[in-house]
C-alpha positions, 0 to 999 in steps of 0.5 A: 603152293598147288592148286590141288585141295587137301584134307587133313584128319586127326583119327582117335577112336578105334570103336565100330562107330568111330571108324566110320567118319574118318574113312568115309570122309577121307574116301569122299574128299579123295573123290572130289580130287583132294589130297587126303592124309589120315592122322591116326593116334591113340585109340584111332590106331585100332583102324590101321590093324590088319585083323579088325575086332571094332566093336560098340558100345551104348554105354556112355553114348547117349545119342545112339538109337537104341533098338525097340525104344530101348533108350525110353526104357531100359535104365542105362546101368543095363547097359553095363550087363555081360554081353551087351556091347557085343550084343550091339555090335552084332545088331549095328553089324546087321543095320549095316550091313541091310542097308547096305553100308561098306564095312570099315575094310572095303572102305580102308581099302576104298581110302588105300586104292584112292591113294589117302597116306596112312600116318600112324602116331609113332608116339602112339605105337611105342607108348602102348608097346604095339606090334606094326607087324600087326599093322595093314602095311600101307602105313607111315610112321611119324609125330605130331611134326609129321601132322602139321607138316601136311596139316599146315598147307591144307585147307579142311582139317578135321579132328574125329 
């Protein structure tokens, strides 16, 4: 067994906010020398598209901060209104990006260039009938086998 740590990362969720902790944890753990494996199944499969639509959503996430005290306020249902999700997309867009924050491509190229294996869900991608052409091409196909064959020898293993 190697000396070397590894981190093992189950990715679900393919929403703007969702994308954030697996690439950022994975960029992390890759710069403190651990060897880094992403898992990606399900919705979490939206983070591996070439062209990225991420978007987000108040509705049914009630630990969001919402912009001038909205969540005190505004009656949830509101929320549900034509225009909202991409209305708070575009305002965490802009948070973001005035803070400073890496979007979710520099840091999915971040993760690429810091050698972090990609395996995306073959489960996933044939039961959803996905394209891989519409797939960035640093990515491996495999099962749940594949997972726990990496995931079995690490030593952080997070589910996301």
């Amino acid at each position: 067994m190697s000396d070397e740590k590894k981190l093992a990362i189950i990715a679900t969720k393919g929403s703007l906010d969702w994308a954030y902790p697996p690439f950022i944890l994975a960029s992390t753990a890759a710069a403190l020398g651990y060897e880094t494996q992403i898992f990606f199944t399900f919705y979490g499969l939206q983070l591996l598209r070439k062209r990225l639509a991420l978007e987000v959503t108040p509705l049914g996430n009630p630990g969001m901060p919402m912009p001038m005290g909205m969540d005190k306020w505004f009656p949830v249902l509101g929320t549900t209104l034509p225009g909202m999700q991409a209305m708070m997309t575009m305002m965490m867009k802009k948070k973001m990006a005035d803070k400073g924050v890496a979007s979710i491509d520099d840091l999915r190229s971040l993760c690429l260039e810091a050698e972090v294996k990609f395996v995306a869900c073959q489960m996933t991608v044939d039961l959803f009938d996905m394209d891989t052409a519409d797939f960035i091409s640093d990515v491996e196909y495999g099962g749940a086998a594949t997972f726990f064959e990496f995931a079995g020898e690490t030593d952080i293993c997070l589910y996301i």
